[in-house]
N, C-alpha and C positions, 0 to 999 in steps of 0.2 A: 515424741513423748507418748509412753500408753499407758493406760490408766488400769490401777486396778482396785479392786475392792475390799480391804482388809477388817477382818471380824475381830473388833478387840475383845478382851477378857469378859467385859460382861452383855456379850453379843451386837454392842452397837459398832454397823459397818461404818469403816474409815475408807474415804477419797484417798489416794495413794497416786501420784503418778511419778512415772520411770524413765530414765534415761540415759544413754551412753553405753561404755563397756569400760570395768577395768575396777581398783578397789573401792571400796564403796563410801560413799558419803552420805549423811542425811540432813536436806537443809530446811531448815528454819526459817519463816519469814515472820514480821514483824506485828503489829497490835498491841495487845492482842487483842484476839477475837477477829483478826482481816482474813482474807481467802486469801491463798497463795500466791502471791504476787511475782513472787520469782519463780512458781510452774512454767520454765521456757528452756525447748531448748538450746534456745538462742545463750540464755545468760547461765548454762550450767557449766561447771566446773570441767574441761579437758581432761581428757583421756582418763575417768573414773566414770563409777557407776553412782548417779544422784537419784536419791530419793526424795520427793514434796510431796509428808503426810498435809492435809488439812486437817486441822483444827475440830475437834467435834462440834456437832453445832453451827459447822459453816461453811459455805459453799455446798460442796457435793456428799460434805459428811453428815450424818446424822446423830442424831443423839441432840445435845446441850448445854448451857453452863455447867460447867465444871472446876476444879479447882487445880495446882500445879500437880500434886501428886496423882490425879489424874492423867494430867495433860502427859506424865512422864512416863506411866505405866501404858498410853495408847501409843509411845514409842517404840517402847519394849514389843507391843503385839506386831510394830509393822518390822520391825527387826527379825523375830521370831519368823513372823510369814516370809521371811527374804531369805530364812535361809541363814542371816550374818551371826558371824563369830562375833566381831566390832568393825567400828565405821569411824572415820570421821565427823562431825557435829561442827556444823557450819549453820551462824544463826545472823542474821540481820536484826537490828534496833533489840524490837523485845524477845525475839526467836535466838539472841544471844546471850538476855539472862536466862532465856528457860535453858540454852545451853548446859552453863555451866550447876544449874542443879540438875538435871539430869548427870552429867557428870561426875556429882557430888553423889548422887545415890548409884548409878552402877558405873563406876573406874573402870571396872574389868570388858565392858564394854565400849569404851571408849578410846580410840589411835589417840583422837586430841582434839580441842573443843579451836574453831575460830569464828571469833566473837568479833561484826563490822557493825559499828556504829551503835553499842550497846547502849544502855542507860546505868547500867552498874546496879549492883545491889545496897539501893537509899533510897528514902526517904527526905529529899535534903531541899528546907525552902527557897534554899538561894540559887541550887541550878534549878528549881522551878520557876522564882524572879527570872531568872536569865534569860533561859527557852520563852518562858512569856514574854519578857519587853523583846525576843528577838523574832518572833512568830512570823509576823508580816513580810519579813525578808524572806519566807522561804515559799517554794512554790509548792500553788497547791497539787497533790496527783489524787485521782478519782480511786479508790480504791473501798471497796464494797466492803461493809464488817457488819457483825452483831452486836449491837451495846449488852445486850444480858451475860452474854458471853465476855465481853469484852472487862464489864463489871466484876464479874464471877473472878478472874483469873486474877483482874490488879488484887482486889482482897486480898486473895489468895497468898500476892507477892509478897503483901506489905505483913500479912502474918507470918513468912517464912523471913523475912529478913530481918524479926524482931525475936526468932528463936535463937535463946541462948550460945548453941554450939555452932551460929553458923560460920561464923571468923573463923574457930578450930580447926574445922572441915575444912576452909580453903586451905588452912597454914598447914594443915597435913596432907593435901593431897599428893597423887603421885601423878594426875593427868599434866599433861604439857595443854597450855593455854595461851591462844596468842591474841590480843586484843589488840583491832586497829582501829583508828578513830580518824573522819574525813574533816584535813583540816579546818572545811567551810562549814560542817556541821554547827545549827545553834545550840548544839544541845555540847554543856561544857565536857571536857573530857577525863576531868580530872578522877572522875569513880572509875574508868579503865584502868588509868595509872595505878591506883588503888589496888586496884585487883591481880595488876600484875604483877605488883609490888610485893603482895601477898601470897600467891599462889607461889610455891618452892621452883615451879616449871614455867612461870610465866612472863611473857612479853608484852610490850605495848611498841607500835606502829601508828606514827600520824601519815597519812596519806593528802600528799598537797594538791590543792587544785580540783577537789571534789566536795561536794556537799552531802547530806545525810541519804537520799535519797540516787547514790550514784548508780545504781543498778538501770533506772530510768533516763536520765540524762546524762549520760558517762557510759553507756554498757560495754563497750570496750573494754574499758578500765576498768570494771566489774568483774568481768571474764580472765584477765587475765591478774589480777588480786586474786582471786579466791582459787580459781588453778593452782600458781604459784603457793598460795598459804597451805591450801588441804594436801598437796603433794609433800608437801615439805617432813611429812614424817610419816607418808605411807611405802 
């Protein structure tokens, strides 16, 4: 893996690291607001080229809270400095809804969004009830974040997912979306269904025998899911 420095749009440098060879991917890890938990090249995607921007505001990035259409324009800058035409867009938990609005604002840069273990785009009390009486059965992983950041971005969510045209957007879209959800996850999976339900190009995948966090305790299975997923239409 080697690291580089990427200068987004309005000069604040972004942590980037790199790995592999072959068409390109950029993946997403979860939060938000955590440091890049899947920067390995242990658990990157075969025979492509993976990109893990961090997050401004954390880790080795600099900058701060920010809000989604930030988060999706410091995309575009690590995109831009790579050189890429489009990529792949592979997001774990929350790294798979910024997927798919990144998606929704540039198509033309996107092969195709794969979304593991997302949370969907809602608001919804009862898979919150759920994930909470199910919390205790999952294991804890140490994983270093910023609350300001992390604050910044959910607002963020919950005000994009309460804009009028967001349902339109997906039912128009033209990106292929494949959304797969770990049968052991607590987190319900019914808002992937949803989405794939809705997107014209989109699928849904239960993956059995993994829990939400399979990249950690499964990375096997990790590696060869998301291989297989990002390959499947480059």
């Amino acid at each position: 893996m080697r690291s580089i420095m990427v200068r987004a749009d309005d000069g604040t440098l972004l942590h980037v690291g790199v790995t592999g060879h072959g068409p390109d991917v950029v993946v997403l890890s979860g939060g938000p607001g955590c440091v890049h938990y899947l920067e390995d090249d242990g658990l990157a995607p075969r025979g492509m080229r993976a990109w893990y921007p961090e997050p401004r505001g954390v880790g080795r990035s600099a900058g701060g809270p920010h809000d989604l259409g930030q988060a999706v324009a410091d995309l575009e800058s690590v995109r831009r400095a790579g050189g890429i035409d489009s990529w792949v867009v592979l997001g774990h938990s929350w790294g798979s809804d910024l997927a798919v609005r990144y998606a929704l604002d540039h198509p033309d840069r996107v092969g195709s969004v794969v979304g593991v273990a997302g949370h969907g785009l809602h608001k919804d009390c009862t898979w919150s009830q759920t994930y909470e009486s199910l919390r205790h059965l999952e294991a804890d992983i140490e994983i270093r974040w910023e609350p300001d950041v992390h604050a910044a971005l959910g607002a963020s969510f919950v005000q994009w997912i309460h804009e009028p045209d967001v349902l339109r957007r997906l039912a128009d879209s033209t990106v292929v979306m494949r959304f797969i959800a770990p049968q052991d996850d607590i987190r319900p999976s019914w808002p992937l269904r949803q989405l794939a339900a809705l997107v014209p190009h989109g699928t849904f995948e239960e993956l059995p025998g993994v829990a939400h966090n399979l990249w950690s305790t499964d990375p096997d299975v990790w590696v060869d899911l998301v291989t297989r997923a990002c390959r499947a239409h480059t």
